[in-house]
N, C-alpha and C positions, 0 to 999 in steps of 0.2 A: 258451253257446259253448264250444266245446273247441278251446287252442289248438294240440292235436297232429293237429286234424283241417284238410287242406287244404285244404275246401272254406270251413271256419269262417274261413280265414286270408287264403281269397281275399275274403269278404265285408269283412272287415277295409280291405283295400285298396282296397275301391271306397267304403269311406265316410270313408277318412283326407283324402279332399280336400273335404269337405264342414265336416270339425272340425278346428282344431286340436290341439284336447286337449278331452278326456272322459272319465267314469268308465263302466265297463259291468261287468259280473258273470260271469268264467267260471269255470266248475265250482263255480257257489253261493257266491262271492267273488270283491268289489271288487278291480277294476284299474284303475290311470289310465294314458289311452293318450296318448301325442305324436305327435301326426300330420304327417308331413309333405306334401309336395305333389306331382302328378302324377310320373313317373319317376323319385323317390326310394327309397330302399333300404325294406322290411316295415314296419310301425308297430310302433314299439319298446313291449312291454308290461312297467309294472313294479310290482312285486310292494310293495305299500303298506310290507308288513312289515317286506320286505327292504332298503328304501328307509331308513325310520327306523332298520333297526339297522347302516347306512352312514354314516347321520349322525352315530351314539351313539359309534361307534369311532373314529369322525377327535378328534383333538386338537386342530386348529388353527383355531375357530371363526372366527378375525379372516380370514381370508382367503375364506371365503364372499362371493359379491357378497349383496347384498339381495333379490334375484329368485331366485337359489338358495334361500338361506332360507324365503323365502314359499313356494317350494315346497316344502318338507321340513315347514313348520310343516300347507300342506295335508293332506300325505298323513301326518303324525302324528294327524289331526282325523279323516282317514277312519279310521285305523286303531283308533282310540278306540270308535269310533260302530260300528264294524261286530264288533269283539271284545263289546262290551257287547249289542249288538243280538243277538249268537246265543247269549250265555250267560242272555239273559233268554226267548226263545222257547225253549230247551232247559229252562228253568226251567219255564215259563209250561204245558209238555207234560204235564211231572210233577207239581206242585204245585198248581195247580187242580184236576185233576183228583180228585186226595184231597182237595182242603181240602172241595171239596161236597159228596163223602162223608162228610167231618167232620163238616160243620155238619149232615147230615141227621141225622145221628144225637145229634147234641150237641142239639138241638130236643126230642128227645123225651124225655117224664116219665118212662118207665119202660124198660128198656134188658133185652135177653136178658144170657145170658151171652154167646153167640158176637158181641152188635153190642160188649159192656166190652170182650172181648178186641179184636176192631177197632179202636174206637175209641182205647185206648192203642198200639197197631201205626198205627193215621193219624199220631198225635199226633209219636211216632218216626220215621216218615217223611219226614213236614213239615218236624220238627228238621232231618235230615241233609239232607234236600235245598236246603234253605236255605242251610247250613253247605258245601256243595262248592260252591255258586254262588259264595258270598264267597269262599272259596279260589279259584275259578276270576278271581274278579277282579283280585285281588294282581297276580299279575304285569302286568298291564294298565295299574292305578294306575304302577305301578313304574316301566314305557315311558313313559308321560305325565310325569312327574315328571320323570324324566332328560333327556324333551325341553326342561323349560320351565328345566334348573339348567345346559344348555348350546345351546341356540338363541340367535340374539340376532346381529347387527351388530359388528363391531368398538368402535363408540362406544356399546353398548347394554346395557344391564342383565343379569344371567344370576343366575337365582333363587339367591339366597343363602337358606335356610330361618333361619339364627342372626338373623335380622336383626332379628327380634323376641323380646324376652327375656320368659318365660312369668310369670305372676302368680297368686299361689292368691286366693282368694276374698277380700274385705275388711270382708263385711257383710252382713248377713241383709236379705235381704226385708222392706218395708212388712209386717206383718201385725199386727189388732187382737190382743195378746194376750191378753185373754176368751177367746176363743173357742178352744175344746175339741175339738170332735168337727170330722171330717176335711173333709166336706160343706161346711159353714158357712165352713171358712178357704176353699176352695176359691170358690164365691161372691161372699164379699168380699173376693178377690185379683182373680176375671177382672172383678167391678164396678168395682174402681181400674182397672184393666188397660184399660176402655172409658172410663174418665176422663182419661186419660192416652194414649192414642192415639196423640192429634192433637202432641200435646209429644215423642213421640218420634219421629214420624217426620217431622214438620216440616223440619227437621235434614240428615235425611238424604234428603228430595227436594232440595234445595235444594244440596245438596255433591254431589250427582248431577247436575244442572243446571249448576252452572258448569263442572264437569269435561268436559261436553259439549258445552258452549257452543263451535261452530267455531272460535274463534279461540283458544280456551286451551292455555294451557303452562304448562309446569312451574313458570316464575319465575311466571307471571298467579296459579297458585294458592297457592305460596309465599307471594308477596306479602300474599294474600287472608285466607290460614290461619292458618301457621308466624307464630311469635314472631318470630323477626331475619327473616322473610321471607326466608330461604336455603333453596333446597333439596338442591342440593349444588354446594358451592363447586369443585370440578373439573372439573364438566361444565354451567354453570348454567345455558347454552342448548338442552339437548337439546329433541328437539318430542315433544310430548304425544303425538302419531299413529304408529306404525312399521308399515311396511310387513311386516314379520314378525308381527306380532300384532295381527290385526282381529276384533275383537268382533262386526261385524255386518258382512260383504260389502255389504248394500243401504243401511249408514248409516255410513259413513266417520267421521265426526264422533264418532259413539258409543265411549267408551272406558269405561264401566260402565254396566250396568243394575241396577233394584234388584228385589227383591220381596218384598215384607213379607207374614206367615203371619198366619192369622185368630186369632182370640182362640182360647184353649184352651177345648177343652170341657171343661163342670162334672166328667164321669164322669170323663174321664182326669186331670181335676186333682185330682179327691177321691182317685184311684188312686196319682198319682204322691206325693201328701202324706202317704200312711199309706206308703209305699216310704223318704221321709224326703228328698223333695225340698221344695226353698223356692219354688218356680215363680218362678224369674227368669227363663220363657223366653214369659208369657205374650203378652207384645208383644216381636215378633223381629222380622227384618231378613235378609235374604242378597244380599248384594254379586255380584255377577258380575264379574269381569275376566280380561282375553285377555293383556294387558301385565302380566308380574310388575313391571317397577316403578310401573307406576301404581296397582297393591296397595298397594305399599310407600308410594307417597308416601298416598293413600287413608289407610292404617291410619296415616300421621303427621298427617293432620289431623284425624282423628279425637280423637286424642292430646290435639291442641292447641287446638281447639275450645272453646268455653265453657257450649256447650250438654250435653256429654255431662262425666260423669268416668269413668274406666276402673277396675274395681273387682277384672276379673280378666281375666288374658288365657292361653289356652289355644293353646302353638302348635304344630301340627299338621301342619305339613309335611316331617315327616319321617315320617307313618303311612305305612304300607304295608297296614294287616289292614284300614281304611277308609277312605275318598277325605280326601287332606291338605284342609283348611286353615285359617284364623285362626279362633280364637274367640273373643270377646268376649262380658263382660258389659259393660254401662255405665250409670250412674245419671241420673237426670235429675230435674229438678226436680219435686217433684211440689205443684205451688201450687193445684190442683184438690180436696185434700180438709182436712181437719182435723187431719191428725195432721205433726209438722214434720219430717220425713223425707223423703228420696228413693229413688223409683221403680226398682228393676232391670228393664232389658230386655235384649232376643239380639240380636245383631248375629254372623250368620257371613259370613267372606271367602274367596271360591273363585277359583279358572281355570276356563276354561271348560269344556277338556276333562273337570277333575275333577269338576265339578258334573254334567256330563253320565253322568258313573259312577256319580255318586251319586243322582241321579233314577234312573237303576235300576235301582240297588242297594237303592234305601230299606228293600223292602218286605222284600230278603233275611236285611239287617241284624235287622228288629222282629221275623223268624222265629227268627233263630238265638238270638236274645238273651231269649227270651218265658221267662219261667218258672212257667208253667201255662197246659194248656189254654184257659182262659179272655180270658188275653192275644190269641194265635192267634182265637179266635172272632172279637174284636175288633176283629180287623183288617181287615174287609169295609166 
């Protein structure tokens, strides 16, 4: 649809009484329309972008009703989904396309000269086009970030990044020290890693579960978690649910979701061990949340829990060159093998918007960052 064209504008008005509001696509980009009703003035169409950087300039968040917000927080969610959505097909054009030139030629035993010259010309390609994709993302993260550190309710949360103070590492990985060669630690990390599982994530279905359980709030899991059961003594009623930040439209109730990553494989463990990692990320974790203070309160039970200890904490919401958020190592009891030590695993904590960046960003990031050919091959 072109909305300079009259006839596109007439079709507009005969479908404004059928919706009230809906999103459609002109000139190959989201619009959200408000439609009014038979003899009312054009369907007003407004420009997602321009929408969120109305909101970013106002100052005066407390004077929003709750219905304004929830829409500003929509149309920051379109604008997320549909900037990442075209920097990854504009990626998806150039970059596949060489990678399977790459791999045909990386396959075979014996190489001309003009496929070596190739082959280092792919390899440079792939680099750069990787590396402008991430650069194309930044400002994207940036938008998103700015919405979640000023959206929010007069009585509502508004993302403070400092509110978690960062921790360097405390303790090396479980590993049998015998063992030598890269391979073997690798093995006997993801063998504890599959012993240990069920101990670490236990835990966290279960701190997921109450957080969602309809009836919970702040005090229910204060109570539950927190040491003095205080979650904050200023506001100690607020409700778990806000209409500005919903995690799942078809499940009201849902204030986190989790997903936990499979065990690491042997190749990339024996790879990442001779790089001179300790693989605390064998059994990980990624938190989802829509509410920055249900993050907040989330990463305080976590804290205070008895089940985990926190060994390091990486805090991330102040990146811009890749999608913010918490990172967590955390130890856990490891009573499943022989040696009297505790287990590290990953726990990462996102928004939604920003995970949604970083699902597709992943694969831009393992490009730009690959330092040999062979990394890249890998990546299929």
């Amino acid at each position: 649809l072109d909305p300079s064209s009259k006839a596109d504008r007439k079709k507009l008005r005969e479908k404004r009484c059928k919706m009230k509001r809906t999103t459609l696509k002109i000139a190959g980009k989201p619009y959200i329309f408000k439609k009014g009703g038979v003899g009312e003035r054009p369907t007003e169409i407004i420009d997602p972008a321009e929408e969120v950087e109305a909101v970013i300039k106002r100052k005066h968040y407390s004077t929003y009703e709750t219905k304004e917000v929830t829409s500003r927080a929509r149309a920051a969610t379109l604008e997320v989904k549909y900037e990442t959505g075209k920097i990854s097909s504009a990626f998806e054009e150039t970059f596949y396309k060489y990678y399977k030139e790459f791999c045909a030629i990386r396959i075979k035993a014996r190489k001309t000269e003009e496929e070596k010259e190739r082959y280092e010309e792919l390899y440079d390609i792939l680099k750069r086009s990787a590396t402008d994709a991430t650069l194309k993302l930044q400002p994207v993260i940036q938008k998103c970030m700015e919405f979640y550190r000023t959206a929010g309710s007069p009585d509502h949360f508004k993302l403070d990044p400092e509110f978690i103070e960062p921790m360097s590492m405390t303790r090396k990985q479980l590993c049998n020290e015998d063992l030598t060669d890269a391979s073997e630690k690798a093995e006997f990390l993801i063998e504890l890693g599959a012993q240990n599982q069920d101990t670490f994530r236990n835990p966290i279905k279960k701190l997921v579960a109450d957080f969602n359980e309809p009836n919970s709030s702040y005090e229910s899991i204060a109570e539950q978690y927190l040491e003095n059961g205080v979650w904050d003594e200023k506001q100690p009623n607020l409700p778990l649910r806000n209409a500005t930040f919903v995690l799942e439209p078809n499940d009201k109730d849902r204030v986190v979701r989790e997903r936990f990553g499979p065990l690491k494989d042997a190749k990339r463990g024996t790879a990442k061990i001779k790089a001179g990692s300790q693989l605390t990320d064998i059994n990980r974790a990624t938190l989802e949340f829509e509410d920055p203070k249900v993050l907040e309160l989330a990463f305080r039970c976590i804290e205070a829990t008895n089940d985990y200890q926190i060994v390091c904490v990486k805090n991330k919401l102040n990146e811009t060159n890749q999608p913010p958020c918490i990172h967590l190592n955390v130890a856990v009891k490891s009573g499943q093998n022989k040696y009297e030590h505790d287990w590290i695993c990953e726990i990462q904590m996102y928004l939604r918007s920003v995970l949604r960046i970083k699902t597709t960003s992943h694969i831009f990031y393992n490009v730009a960052r690959a330092n040999s050919k062979f990394e890249i091959r890998d990546l299929s």
